[in-house]
Gaussian input, Z-matrix of N, CA and C with variables (Angstrom, degrees):
# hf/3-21g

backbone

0 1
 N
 C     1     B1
 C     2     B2     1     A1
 N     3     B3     2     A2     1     D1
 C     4     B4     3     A3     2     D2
 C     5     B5     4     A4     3     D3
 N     6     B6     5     A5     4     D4
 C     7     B7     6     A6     5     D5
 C     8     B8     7     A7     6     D6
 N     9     B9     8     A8     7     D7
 C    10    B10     9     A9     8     D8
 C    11    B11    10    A10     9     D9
 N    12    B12    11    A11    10    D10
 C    13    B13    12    A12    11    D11
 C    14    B14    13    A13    12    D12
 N    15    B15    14    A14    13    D13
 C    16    B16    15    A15    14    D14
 C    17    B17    16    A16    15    D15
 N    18    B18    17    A17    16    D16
 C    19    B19    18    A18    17    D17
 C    20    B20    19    A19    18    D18
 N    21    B21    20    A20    19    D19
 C    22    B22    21    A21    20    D20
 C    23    B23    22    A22    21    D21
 N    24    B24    23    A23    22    D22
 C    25    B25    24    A24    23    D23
 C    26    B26    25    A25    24    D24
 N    27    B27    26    A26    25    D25
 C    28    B28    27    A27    26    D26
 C    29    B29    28    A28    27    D27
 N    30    B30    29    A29    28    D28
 C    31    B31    30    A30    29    D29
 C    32    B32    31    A31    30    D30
 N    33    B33    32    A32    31    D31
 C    34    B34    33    A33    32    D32
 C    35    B35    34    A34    33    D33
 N    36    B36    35    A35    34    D34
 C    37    B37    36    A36    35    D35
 C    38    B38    37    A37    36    D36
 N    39    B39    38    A38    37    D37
 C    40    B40    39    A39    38    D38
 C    41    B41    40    A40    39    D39
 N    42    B42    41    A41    40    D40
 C    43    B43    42    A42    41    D41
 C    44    B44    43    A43    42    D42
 N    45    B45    44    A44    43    D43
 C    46    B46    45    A45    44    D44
 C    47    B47    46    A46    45    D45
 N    48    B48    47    A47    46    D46
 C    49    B49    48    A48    47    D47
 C    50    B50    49    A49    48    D48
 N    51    B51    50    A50    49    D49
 C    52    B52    51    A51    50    D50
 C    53    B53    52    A52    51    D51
 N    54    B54    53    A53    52    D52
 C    55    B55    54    A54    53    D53
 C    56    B56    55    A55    54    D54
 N    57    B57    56    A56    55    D55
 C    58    B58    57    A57    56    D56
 C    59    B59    58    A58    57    D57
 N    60    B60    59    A59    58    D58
 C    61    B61    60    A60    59    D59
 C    62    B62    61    A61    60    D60
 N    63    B63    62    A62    61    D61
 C    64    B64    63    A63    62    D62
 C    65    B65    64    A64    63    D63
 N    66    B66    65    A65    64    D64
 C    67    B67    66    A66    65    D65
 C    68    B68    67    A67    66    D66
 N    69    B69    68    A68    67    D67
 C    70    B70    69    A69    68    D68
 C    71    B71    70    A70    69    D69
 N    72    B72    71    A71    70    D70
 C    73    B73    72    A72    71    D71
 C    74    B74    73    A73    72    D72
 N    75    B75    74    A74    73    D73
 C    76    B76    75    A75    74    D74
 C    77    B77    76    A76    75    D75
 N    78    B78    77    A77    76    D76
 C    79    B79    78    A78    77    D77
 C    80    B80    79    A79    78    D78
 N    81    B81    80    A80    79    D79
 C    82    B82    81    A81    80    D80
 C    83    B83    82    A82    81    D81
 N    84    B84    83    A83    82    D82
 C    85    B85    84    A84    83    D83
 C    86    B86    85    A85    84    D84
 N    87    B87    86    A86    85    D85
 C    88    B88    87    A87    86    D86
 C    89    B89    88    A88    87    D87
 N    90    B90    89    A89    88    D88
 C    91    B91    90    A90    89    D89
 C    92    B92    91    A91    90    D90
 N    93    B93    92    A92    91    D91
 C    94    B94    93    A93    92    D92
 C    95    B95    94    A94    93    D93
 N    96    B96    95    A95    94    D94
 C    97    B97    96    A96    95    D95
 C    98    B98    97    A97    96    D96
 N    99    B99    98    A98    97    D97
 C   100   B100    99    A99    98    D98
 C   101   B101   100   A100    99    D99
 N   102   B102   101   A101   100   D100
 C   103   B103   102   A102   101   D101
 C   104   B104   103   A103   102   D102
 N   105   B105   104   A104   103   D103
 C   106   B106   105   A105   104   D104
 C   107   B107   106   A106   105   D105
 N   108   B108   107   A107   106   D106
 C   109   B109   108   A108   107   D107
 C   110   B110   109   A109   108   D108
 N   111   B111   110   A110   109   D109
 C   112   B112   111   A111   110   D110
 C   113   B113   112   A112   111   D111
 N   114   B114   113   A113   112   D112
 C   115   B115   114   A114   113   D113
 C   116   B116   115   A115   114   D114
 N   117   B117   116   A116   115   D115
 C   118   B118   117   A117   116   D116
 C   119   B119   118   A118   117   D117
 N   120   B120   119   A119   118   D118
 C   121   B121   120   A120   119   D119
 C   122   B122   121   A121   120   D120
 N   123   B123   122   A122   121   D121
 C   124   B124   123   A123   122   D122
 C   125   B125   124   A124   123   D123
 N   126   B126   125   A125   124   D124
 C   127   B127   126   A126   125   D125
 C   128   B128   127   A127   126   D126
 N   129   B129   128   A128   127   D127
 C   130   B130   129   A129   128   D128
 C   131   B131   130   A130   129   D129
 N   132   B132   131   A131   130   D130
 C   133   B133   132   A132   131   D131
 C   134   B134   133   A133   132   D132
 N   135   B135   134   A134   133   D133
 C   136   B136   135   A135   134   D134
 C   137   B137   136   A136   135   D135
 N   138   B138   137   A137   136   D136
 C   139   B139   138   A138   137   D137
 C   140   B140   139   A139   138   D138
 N   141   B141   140   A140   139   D139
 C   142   B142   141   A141   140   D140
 C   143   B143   142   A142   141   D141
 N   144   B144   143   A143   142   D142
 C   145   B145   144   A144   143   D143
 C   146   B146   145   A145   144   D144
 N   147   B147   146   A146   145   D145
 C   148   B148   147   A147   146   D146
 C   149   B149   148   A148   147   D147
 N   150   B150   149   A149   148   D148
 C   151   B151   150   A150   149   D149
 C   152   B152   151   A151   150   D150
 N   153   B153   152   A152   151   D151
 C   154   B154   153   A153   152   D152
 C   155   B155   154   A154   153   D153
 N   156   B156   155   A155   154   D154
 C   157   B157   156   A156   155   D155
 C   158   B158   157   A157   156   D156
 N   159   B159   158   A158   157   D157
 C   160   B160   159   A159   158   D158
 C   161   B161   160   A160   159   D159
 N   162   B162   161   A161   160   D160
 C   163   B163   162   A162   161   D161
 C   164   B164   163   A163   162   D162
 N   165   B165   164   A164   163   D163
 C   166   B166   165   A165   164   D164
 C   167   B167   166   A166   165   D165
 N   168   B168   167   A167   166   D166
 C   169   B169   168   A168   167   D167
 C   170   B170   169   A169   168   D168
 N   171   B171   170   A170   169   D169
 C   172   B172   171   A171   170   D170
 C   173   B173   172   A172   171   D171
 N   174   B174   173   A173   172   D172
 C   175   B175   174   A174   173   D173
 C   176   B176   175   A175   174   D174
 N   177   B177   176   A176   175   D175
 C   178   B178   177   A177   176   D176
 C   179   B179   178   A178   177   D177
 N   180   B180   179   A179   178   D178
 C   181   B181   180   A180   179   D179
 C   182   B182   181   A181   180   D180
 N   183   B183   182   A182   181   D181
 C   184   B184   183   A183   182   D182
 C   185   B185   184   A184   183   D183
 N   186   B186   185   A185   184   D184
 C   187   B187   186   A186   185   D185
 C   188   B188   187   A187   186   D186
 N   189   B189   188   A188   187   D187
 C   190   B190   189   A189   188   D188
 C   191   B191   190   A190   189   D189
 N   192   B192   191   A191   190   D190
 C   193   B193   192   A192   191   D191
 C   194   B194   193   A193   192   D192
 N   195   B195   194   A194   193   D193
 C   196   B196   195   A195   194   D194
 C   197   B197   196   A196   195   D195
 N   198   B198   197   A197   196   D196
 C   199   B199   198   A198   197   D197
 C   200   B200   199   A199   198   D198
 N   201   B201   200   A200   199   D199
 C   202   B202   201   A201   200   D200
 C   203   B203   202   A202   201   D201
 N   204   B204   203   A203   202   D202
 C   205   B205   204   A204   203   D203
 C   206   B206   205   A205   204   D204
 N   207   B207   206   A206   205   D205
 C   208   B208   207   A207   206   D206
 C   209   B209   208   A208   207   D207
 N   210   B210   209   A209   208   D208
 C   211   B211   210   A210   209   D209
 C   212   B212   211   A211   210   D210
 N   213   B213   212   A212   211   D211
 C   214   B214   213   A213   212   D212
 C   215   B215   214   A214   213   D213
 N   216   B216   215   A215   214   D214
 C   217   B217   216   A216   215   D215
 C   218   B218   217   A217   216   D216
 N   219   B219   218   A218   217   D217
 C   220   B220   219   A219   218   D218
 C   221   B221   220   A220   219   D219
 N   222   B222   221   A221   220   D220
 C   223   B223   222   A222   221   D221
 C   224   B224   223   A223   222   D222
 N   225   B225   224   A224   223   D223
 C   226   B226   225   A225   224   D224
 C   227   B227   226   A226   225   D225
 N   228   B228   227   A227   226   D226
 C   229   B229   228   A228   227   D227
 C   230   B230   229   A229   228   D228
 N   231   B231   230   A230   229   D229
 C   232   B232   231   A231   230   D230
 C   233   B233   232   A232   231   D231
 N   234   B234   233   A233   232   D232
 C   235   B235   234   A234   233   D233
 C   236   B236   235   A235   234   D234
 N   237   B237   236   A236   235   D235
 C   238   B238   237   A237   236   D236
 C   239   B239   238   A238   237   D237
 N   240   B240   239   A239   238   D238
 C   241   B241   240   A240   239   D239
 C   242   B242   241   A241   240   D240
 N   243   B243   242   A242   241   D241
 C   244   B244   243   A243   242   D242
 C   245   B245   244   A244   243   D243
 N   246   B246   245   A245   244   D244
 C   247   B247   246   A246   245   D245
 C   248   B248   247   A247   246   D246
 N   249   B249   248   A248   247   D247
 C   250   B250   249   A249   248   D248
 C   251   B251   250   A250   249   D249
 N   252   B252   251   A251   250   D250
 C   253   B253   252   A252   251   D251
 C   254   B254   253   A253   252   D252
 N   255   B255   254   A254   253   D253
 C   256   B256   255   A255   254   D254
 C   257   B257   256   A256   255   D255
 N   258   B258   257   A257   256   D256
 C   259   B259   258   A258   257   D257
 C   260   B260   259   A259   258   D258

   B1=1.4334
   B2=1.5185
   B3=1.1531
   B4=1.4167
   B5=1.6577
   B6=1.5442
   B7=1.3958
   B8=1.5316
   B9=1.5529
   B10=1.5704
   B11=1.9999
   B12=1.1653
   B13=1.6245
   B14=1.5307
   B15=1.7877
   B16=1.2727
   B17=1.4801
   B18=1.9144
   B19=1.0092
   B20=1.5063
   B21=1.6434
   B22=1.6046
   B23=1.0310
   B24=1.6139
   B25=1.7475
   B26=1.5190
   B27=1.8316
   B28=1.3930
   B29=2.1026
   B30=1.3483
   B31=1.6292
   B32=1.8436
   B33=1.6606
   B34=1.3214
   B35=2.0042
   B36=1.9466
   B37=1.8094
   B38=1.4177
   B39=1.5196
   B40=1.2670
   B41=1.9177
   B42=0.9192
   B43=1.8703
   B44=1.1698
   B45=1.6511
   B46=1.3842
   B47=1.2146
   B48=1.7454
   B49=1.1400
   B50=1.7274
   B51=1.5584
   B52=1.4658
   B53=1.4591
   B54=1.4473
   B55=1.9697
   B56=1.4576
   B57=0.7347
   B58=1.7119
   B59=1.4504
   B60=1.9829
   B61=1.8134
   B62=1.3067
   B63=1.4326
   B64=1.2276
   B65=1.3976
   B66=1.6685
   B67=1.1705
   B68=1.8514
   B69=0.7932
   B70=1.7060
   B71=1.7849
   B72=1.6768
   B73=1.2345
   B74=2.0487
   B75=0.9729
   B76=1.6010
   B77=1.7776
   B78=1.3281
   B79=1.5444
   B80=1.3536
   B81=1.4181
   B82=1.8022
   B83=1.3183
   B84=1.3164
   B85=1.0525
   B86=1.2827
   B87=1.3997
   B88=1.3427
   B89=1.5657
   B90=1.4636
   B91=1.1913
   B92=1.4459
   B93=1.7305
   B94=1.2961
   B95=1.1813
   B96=1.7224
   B97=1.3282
   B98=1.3015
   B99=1.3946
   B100=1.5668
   B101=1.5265
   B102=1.2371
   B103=1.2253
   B104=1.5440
   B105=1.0543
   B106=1.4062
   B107=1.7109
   B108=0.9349
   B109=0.9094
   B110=1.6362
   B111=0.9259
   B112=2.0275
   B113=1.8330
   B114=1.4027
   B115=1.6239
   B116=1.4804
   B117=1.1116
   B118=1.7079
   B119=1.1926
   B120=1.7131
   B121=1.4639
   B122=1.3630
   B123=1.4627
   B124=1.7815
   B125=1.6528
   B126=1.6857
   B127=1.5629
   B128=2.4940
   B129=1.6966
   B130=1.6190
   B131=2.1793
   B132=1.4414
   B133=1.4223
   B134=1.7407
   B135=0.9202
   B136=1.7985
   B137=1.9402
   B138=0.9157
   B139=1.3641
   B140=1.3928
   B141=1.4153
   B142=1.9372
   B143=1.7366
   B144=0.9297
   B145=1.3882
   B146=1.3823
   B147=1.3787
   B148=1.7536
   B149=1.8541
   B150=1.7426
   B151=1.8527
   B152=1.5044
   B153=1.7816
   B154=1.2833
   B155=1.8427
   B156=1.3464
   B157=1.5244
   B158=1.5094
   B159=1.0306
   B160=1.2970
   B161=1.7405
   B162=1.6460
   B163=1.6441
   B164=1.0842
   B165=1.3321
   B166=1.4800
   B167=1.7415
   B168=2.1498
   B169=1.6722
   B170=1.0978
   B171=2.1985
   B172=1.5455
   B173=1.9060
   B174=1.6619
   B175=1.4913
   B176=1.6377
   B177=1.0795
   B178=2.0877
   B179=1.5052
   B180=1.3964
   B181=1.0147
   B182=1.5975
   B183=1.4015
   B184=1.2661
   B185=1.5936
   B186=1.1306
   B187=1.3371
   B188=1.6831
   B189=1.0891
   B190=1.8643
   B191=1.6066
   B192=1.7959
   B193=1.6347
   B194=1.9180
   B195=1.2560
   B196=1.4813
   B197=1.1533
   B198=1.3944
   B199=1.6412
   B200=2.1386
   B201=0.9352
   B202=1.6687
   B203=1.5594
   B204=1.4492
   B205=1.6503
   B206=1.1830
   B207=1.3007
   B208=1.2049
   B209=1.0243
   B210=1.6769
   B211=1.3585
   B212=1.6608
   B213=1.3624
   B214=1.0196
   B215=1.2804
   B216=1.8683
   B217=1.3147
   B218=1.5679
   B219=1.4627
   B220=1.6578
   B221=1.4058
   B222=1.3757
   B223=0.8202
   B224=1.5506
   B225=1.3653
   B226=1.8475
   B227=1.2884
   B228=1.5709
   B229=1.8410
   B230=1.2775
   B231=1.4213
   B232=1.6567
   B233=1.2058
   B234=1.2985
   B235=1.7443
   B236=1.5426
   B237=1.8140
   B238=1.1841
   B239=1.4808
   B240=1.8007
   B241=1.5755
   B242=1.5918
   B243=1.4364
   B244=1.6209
   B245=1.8789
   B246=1.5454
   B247=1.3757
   B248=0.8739
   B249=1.3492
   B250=1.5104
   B251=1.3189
   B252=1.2412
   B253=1.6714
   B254=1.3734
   B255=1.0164
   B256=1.8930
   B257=1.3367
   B258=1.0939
   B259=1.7846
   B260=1.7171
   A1=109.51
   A2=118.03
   A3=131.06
   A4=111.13
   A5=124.28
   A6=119.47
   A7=136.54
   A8=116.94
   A9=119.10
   A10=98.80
   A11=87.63
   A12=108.81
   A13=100.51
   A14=95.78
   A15=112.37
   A16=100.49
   A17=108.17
   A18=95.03
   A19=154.03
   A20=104.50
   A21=98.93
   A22=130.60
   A23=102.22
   A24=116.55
   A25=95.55
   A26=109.74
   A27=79.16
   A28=117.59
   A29=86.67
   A30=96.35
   A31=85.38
   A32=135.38
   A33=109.48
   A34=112.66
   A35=94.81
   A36=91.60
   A37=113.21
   A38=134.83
   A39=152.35
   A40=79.40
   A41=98.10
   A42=88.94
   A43=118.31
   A44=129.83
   A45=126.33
   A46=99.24
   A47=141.99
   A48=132.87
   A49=106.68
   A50=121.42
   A51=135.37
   A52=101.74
   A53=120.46
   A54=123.46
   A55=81.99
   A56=121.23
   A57=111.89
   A58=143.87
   A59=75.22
   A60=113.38
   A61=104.20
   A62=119.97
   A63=127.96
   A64=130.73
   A65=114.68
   A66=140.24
   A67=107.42
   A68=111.42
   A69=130.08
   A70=86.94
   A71=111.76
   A72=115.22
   A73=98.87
   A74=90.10
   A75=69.67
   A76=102.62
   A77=101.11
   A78=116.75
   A79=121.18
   A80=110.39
   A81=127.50
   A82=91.25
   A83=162.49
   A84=157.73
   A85=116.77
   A86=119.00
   A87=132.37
   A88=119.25
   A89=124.24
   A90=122.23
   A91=130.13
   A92=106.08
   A93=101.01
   A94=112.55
   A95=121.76
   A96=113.02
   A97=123.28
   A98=118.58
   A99=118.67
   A100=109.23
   A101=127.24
   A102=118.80
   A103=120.51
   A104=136.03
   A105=171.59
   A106=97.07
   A107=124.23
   A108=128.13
   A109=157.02
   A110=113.20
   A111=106.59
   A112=105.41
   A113=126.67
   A114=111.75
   A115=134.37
   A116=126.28
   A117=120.26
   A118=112.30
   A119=112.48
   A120=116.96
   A121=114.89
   A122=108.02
   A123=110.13
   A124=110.25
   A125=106.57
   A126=92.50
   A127=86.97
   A128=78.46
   A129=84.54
   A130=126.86
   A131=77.21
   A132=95.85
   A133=123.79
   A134=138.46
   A135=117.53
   A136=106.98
   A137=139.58
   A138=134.14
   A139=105.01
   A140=107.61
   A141=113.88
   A142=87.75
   A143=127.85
   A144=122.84
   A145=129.66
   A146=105.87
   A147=106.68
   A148=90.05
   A149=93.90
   A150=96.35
   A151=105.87
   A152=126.99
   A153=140.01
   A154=82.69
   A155=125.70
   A156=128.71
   A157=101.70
   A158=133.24
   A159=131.40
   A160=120.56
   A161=94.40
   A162=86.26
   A163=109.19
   A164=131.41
   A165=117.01
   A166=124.52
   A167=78.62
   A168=97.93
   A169=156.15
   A170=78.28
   A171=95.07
   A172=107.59
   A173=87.19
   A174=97.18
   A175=116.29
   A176=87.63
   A177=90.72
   A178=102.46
   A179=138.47
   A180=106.44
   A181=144.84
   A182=117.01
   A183=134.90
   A184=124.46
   A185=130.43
   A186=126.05
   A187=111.55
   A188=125.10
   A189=118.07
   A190=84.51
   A191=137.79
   A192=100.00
   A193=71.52
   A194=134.62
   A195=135.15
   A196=99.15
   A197=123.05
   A198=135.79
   A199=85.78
   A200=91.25
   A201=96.23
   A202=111.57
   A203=117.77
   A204=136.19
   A205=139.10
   A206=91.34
   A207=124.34
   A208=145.58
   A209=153.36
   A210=133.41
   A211=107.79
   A212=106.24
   A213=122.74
   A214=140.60
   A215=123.15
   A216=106.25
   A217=135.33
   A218=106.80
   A219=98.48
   A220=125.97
   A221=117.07
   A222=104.24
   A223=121.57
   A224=122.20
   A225=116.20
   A226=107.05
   A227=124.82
   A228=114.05
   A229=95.55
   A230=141.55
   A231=115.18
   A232=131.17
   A233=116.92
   A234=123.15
   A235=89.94
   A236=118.21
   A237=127.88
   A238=89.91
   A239=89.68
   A240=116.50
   A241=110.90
   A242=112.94
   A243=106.76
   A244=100.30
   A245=114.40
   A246=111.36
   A247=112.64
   A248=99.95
   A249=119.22
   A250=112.63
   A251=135.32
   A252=127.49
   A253=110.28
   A254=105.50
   A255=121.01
   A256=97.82
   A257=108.66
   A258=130.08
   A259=102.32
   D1=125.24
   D2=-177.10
   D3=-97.93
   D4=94.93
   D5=139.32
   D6=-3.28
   D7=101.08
   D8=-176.97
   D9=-62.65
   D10=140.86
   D11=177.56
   D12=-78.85
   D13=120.29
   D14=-172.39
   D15=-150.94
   D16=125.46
   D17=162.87
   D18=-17.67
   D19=-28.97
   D20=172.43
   D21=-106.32
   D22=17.67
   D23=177.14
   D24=-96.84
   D25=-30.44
   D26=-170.21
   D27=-106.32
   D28=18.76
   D29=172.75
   D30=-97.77
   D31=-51.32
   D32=-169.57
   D33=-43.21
   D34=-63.98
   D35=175.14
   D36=-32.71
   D37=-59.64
   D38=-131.71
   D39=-70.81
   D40=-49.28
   D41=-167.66
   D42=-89.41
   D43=-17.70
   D44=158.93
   D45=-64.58
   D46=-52.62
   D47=-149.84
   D48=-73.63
   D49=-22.23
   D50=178.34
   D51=-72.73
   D52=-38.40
   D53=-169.46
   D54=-80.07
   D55=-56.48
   D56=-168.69
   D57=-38.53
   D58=-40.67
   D59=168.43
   D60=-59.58
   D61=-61.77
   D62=-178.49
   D63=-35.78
   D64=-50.93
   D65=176.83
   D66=-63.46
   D67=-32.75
   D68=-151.85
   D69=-91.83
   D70=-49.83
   D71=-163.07
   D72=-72.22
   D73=4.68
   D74=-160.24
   D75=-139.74
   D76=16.68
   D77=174.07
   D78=82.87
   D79=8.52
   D80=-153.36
   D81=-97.93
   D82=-50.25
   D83=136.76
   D84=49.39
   D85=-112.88
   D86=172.90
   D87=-63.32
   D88=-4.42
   D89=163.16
   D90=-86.66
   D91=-24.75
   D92=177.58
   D93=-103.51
   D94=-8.59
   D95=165.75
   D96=-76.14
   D97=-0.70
   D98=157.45
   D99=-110.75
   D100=50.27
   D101=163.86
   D102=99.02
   D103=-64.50
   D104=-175.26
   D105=-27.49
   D106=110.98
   D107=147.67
   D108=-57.27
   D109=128.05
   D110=-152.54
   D111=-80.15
   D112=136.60
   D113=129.52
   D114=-6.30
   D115=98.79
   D116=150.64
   D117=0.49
   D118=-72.28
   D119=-154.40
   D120=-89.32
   D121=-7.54
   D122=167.54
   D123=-78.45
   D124=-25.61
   D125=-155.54
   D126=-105.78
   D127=25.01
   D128=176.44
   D129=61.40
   D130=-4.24
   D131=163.29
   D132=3.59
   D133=93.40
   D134=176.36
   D135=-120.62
   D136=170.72
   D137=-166.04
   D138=-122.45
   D139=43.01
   D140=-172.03
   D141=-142.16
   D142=137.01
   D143=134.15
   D144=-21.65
   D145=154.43
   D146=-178.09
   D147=-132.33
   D148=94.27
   D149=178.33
   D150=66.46
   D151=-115.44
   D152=-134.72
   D153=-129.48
   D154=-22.36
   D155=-173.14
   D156=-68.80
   D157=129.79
   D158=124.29
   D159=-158.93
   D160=-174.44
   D161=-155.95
   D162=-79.89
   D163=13.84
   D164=175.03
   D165=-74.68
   D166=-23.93
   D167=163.40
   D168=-131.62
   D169=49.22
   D170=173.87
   D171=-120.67
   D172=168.62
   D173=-162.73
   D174=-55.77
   D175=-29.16
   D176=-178.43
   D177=-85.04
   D178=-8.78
   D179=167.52
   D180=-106.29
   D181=142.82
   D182=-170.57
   D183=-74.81
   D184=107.34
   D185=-173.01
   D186=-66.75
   D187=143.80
   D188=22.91
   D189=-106.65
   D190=-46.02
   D191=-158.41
   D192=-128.51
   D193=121.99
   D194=165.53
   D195=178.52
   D196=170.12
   D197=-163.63
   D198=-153.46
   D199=156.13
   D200=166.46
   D201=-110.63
   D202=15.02
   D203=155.91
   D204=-88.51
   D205=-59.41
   D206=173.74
   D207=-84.35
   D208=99.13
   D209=-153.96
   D210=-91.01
   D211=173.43
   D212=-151.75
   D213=95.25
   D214=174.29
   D215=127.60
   D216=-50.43
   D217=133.26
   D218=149.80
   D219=-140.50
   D220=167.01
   D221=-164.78
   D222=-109.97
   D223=133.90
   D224=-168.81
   D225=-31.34
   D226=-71.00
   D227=-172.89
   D228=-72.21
   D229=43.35
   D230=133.71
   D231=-67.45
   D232=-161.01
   D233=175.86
   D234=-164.03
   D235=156.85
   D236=136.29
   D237=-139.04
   D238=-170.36
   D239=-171.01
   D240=-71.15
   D241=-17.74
   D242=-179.39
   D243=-108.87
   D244=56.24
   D245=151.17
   D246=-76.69
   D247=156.23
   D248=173.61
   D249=-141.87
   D250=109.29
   D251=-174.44
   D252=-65.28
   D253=158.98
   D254=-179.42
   D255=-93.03
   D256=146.47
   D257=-168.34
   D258=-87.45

């Protein structure tokens, strides 16, 4: 059964297929789709906010200081390059 083409199938694909890019562009790919956790300084990691971003309000992260990406500590007003805001 084939899905009618609807704008919000193709903005949902449109943004998995862009996170994907991301992952792919930067070697993250096959590591985080099995689990694996990235470097700080690969996933560009900084311990400040970026503007209105940070990890307290993104989807991978785990309270009080963990990311499910990222290893390490981190810290809630951080940011890296694989945010993702919470819905």
């Amino acid at each position: 059964m084939s899905r009618p083409l609807s704008r919000r199938n193709v903005i949902g694909h449109t943004a998995v297929l862009a996170g994907g890019g991301v992952f792919a562009s930067l070697g993250l790919g096959p590591a985080v789709a099995q689990g694996a956790k990235v470097a700080p300084n690969i996933a560009q990691y900084q311990p400040t906010p970026r503007g209105k971003a940070a990890c307290a309000g993104c989807v991978s992260f785990v309270a009080p200081a963990a990311c499910k990406m990222v290893s390490g500590a981190i810290s809630p007003s951080g940011w890296c390059i694989l945010f993702a805001a919470k819905s």
